[in-house]
N, CA, C and O atoms as CSV, one atom per row, in Angstrom:
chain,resi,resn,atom,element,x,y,z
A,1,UNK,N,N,66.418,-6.594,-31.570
A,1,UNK,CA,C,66.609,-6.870,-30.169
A,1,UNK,C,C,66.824,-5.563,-29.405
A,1,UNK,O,O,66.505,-5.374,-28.231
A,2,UNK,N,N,67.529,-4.508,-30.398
A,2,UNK,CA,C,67.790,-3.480,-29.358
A,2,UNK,C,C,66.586,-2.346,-29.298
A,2,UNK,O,O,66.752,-1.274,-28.717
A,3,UNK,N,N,65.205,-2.749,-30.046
A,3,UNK,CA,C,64.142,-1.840,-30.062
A,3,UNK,C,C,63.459,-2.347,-28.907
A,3,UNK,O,O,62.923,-1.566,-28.120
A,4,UNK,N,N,63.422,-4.162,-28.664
A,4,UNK,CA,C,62.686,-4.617,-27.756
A,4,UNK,C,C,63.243,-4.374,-26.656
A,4,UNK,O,O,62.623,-4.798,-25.680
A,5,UNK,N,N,64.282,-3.791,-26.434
A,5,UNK,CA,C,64.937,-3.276,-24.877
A,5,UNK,C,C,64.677,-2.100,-24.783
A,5,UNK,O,O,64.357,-1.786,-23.636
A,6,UNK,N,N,64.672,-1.088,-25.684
A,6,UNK,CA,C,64.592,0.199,-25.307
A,6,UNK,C,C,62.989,-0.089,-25.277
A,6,UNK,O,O,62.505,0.096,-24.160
A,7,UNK,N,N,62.181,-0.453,-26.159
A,7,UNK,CA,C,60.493,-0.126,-25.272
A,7,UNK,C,C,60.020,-1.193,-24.443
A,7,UNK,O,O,58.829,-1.378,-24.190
A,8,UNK,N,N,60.901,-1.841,-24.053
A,8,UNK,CA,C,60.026,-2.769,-22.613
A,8,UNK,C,C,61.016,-1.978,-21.689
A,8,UNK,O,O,60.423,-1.751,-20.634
A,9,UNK,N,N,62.139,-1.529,-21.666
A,9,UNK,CA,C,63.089,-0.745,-20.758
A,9,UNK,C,C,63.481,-1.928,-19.669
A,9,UNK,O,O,63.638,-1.953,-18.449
A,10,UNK,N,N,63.545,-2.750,-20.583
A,10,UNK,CA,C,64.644,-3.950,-19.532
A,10,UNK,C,C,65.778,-4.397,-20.747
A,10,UNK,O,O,65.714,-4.362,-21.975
A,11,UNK,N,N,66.865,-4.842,-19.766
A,11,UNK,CA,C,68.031,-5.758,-20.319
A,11,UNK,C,C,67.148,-6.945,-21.414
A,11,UNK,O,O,66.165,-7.652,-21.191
A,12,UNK,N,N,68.169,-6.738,-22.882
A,12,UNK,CA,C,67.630,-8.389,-23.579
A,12,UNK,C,C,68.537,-9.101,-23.652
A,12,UNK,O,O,69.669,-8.620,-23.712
A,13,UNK,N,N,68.351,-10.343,-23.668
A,13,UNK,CA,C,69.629,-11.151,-23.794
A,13,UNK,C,C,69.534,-12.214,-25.115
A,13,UNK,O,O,68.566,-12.955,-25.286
A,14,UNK,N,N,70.825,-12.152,-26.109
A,14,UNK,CA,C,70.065,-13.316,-27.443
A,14,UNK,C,C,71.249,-14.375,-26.921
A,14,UNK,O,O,72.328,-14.029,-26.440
A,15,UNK,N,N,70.755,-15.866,-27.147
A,15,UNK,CA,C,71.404,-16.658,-26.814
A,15,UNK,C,C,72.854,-17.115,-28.137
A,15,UNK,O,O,72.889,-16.854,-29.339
A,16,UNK,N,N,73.485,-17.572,-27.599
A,16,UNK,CA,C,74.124,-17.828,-28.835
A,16,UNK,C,C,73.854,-19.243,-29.586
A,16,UNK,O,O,74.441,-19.671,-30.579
A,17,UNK,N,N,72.887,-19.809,-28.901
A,17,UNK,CA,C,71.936,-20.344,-29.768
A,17,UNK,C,C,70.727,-20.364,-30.025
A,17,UNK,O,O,69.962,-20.837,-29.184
A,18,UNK,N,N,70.298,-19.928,-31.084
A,18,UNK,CA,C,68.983,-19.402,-31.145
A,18,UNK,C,C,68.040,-20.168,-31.032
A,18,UNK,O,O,67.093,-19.739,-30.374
A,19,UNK,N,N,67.929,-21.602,-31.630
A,19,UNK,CA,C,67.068,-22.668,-31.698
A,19,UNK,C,C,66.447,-22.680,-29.980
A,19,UNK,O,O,66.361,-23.854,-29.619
A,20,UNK,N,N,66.071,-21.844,-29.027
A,20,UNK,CA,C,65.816,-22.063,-27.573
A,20,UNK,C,C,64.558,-22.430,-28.056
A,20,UNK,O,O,64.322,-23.055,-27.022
A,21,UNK,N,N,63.478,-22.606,-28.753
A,21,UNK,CA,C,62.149,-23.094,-28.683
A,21,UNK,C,C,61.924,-24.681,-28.399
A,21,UNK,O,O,61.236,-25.263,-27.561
A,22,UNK,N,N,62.796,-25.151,-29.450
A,22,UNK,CA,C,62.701,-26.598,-29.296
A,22,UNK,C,C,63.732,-26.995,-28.252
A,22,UNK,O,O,63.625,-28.012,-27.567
A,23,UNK,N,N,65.012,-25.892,-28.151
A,23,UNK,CA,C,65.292,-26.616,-26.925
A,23,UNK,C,C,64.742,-26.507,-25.541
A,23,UNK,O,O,65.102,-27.293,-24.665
A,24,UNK,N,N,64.093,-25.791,-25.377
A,24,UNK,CA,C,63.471,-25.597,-24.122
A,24,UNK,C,C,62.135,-26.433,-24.098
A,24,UNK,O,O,61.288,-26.379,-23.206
A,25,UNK,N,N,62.108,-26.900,-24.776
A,25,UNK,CA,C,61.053,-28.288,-25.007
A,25,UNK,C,C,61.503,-29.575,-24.608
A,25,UNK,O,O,60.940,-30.276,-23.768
A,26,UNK,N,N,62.660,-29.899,-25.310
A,26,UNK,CA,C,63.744,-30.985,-24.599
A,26,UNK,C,C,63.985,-30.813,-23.105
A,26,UNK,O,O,63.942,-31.721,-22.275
A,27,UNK,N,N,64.284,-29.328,-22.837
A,27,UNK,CA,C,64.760,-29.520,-21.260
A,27,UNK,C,C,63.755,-30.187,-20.748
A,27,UNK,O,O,63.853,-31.363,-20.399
A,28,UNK,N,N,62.534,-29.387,-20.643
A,28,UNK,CA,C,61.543,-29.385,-19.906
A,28,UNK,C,C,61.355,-30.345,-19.537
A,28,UNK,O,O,61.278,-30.663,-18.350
A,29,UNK,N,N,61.170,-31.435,-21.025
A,29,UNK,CA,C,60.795,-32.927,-20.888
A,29,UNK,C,C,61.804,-33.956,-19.578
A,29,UNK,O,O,61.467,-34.842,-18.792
A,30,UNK,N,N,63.029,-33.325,-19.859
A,30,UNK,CA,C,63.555,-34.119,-19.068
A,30,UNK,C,C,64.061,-33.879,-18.004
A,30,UNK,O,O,64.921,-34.489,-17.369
A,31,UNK,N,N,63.368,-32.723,-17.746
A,31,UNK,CA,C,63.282,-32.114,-15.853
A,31,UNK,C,C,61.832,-32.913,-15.499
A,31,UNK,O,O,61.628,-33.195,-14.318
A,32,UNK,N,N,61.009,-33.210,-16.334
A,32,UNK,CA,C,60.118,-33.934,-16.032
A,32,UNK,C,C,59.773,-35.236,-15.660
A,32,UNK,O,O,58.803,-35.770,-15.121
A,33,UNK,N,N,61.217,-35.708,-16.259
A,33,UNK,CA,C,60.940,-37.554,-16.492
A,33,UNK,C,C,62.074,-37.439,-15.601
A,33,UNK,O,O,62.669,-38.515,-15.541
A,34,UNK,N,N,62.796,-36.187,-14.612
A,34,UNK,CA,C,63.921,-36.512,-13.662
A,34,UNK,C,C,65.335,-36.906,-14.472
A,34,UNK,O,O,66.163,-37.614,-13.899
A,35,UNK,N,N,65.621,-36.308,-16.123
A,35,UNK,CA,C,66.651,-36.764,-16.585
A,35,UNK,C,C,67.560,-35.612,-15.957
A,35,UNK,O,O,68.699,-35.849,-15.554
A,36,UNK,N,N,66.854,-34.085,-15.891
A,36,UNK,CA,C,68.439,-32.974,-15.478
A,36,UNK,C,C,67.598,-32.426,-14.313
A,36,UNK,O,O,66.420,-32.761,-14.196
A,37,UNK,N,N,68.203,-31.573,-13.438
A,37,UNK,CA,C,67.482,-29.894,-12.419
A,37,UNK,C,C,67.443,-29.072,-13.269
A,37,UNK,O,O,67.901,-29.356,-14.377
A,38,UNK,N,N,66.980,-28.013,-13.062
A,38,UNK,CA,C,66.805,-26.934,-13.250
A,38,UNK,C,C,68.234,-26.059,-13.549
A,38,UNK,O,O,68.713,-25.352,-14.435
A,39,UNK,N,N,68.530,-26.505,-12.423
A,39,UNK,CA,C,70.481,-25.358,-12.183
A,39,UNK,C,C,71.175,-26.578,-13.520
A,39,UNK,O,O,71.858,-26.110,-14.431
A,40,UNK,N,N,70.958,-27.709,-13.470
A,40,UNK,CA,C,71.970,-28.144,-14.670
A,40,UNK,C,C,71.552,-27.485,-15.886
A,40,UNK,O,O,72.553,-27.579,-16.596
A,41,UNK,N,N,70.748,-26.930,-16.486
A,41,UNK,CA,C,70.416,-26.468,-17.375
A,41,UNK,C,C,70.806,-25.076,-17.963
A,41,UNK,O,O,71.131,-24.686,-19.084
A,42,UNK,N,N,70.576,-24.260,-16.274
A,42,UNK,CA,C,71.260,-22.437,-16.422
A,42,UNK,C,C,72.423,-22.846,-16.744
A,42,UNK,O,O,72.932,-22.458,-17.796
A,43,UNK,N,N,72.964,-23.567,-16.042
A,43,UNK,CA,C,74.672,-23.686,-16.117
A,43,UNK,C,C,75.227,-24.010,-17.763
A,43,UNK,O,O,76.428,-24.179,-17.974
A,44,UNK,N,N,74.641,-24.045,-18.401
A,44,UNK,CA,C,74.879,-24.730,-20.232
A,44,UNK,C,C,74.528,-23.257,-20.713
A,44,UNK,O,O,75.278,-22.839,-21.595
A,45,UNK,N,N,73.280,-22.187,-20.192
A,45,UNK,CA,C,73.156,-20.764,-21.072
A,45,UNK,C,C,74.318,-20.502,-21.146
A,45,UNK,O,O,75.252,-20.686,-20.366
A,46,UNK,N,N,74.210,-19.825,-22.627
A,46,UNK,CA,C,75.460,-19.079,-23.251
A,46,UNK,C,C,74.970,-17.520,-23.700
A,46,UNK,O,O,74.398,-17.528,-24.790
A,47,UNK,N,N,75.048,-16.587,-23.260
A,47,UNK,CA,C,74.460,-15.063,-23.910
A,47,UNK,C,C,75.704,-14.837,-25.370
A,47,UNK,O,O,76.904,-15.053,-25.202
A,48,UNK,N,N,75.175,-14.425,-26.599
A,48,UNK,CA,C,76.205,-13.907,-27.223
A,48,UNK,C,C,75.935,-12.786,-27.266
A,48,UNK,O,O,76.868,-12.273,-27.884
A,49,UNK,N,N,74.997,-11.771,-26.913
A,49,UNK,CA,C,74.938,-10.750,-26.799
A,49,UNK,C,C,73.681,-9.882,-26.007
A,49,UNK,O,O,72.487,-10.132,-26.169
A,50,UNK,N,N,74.168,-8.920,-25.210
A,50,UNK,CA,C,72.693,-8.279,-24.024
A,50,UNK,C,C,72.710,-6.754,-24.584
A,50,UNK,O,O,73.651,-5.992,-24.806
A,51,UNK,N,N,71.476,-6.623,-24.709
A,51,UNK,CA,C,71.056,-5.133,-25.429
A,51,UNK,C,C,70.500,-4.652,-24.317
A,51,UNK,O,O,69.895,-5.380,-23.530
A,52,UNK,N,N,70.668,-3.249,-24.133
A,52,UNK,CA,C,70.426,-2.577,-22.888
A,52,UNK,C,C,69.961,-1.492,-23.450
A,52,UNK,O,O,70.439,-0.975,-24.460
A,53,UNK,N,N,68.542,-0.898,-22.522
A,53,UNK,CA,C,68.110,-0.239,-22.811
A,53,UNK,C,C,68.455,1.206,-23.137
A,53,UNK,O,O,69.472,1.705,-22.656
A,54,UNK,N,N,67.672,1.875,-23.911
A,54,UNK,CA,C,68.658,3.407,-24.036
A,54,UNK,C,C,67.951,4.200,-24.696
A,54,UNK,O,O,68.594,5.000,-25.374
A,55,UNK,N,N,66.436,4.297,-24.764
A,55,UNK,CA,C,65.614,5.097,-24.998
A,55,UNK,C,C,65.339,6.149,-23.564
A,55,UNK,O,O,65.477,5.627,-22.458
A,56,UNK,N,N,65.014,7.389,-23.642
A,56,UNK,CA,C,64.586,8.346,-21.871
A,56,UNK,C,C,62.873,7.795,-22.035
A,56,UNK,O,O,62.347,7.608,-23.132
A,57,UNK,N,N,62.439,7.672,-21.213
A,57,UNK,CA,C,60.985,8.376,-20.786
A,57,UNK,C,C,60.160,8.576,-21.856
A,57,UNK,O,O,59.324,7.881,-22.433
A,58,UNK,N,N,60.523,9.524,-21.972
A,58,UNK,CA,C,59.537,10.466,-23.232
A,58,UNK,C,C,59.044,9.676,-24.740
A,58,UNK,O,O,57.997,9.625,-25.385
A,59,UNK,N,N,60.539,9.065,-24.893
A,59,UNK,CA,C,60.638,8.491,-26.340
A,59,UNK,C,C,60.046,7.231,-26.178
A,59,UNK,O,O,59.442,6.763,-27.144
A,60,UNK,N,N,60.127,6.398,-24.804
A,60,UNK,CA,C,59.855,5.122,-25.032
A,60,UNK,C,C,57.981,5.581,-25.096
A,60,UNK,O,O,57.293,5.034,-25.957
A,61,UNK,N,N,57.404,6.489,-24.219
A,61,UNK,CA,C,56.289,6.638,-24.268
A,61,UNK,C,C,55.741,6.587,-25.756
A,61,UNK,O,O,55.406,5.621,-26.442
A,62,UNK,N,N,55.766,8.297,-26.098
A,62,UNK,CA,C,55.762,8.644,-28.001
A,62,UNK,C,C,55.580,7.217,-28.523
A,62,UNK,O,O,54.475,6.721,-28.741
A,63,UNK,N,N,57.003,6.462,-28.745
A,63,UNK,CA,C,56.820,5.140,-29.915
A,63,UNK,C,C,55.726,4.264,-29.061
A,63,UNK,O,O,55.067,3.675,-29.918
A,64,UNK,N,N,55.315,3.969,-27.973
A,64,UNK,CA,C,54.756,2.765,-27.140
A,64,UNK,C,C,53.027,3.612,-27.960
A,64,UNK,O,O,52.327,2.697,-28.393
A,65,UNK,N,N,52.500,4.725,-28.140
A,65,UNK,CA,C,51.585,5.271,-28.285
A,65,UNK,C,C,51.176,4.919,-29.565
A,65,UNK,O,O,50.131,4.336,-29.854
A,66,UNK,N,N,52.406,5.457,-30.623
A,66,UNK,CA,C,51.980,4.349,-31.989
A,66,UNK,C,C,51.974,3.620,-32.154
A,66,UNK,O,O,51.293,3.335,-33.139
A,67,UNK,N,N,52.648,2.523,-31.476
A,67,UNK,CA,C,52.381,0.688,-31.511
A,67,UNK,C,C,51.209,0.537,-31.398
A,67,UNK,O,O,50.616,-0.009,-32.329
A,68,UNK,N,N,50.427,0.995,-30.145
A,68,UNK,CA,C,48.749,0.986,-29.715
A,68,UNK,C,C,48.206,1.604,-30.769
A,68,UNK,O,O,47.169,0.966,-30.949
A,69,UNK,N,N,48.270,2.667,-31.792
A,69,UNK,CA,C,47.514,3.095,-32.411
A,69,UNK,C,C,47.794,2.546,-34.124
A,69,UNK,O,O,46.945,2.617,-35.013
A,70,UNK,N,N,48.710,2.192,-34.228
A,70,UNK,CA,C,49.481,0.449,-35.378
A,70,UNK,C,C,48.173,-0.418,-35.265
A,70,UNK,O,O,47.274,-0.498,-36.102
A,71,UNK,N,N,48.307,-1.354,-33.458
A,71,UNK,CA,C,47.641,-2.429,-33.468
A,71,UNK,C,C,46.025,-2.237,-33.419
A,71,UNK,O,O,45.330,-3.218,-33.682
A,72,UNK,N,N,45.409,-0.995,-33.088
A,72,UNK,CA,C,44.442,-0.500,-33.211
A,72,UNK,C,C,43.861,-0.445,-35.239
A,72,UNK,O,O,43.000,-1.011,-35.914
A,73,UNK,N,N,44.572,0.221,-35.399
A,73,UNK,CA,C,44.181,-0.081,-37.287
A,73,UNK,C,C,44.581,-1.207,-37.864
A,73,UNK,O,O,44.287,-1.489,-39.025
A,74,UNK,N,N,45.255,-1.912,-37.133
A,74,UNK,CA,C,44.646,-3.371,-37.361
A,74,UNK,C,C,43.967,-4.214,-37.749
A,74,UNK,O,O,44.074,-4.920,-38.751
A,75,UNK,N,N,42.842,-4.168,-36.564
A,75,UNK,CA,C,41.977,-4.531,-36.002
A,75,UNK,C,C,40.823,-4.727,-36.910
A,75,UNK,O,O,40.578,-3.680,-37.508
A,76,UNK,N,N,40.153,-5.548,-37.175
A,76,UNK,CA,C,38.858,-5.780,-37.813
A,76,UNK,C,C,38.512,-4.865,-39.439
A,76,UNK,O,O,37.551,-4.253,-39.905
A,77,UNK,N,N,39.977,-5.232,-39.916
A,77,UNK,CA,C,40.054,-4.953,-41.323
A,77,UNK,C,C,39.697,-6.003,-42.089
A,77,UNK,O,O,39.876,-5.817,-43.293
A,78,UNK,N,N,39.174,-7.222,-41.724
A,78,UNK,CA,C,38.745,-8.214,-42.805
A,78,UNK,C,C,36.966,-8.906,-41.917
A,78,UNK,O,O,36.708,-9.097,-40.728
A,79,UNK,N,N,36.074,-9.102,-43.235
A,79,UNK,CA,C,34.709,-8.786,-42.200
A,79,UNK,C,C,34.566,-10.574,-42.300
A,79,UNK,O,O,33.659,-11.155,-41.704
């Protein structure tokens, strides 16, 4: 979590419950069928922890250059 903050260079936030896939499937459904709003829902997030960025400039560049050149050799290794 704290690599994905320093190279997107925004705040991350992990919930303190992790399962958010399926629950954000449940919400959805039932902002849909009119069971909750929207605001009843923020109001239940819980953060257990926010990673903040802390790479300069330079460094987030450098590593962001080998990711691209990672996902580049990748690429069309099986014919």
């Amino acid at each position: 979590m704290q690599f994905q903050a320093d190279i997107l260079n925004t705040v991350v936030e992990r919930p303190k419950i992790t399962e958010t896939t399926i629950m954000g499937a449940a919400y959805l459904a039932g902002i849909c069928v009119g069971l909750w709003k929207q605001e009843d829902i923020l109001s239940h997030r819980k953060i257990d922890q926010e990673f903040l960025p802390n790479f300069t400039a330079e460094k987030r560049e450098r590593l962001y250059k080998k990711w691209l050149k990672a996902v580049e050799r990748s690429k069309n290794w099986i014919d």
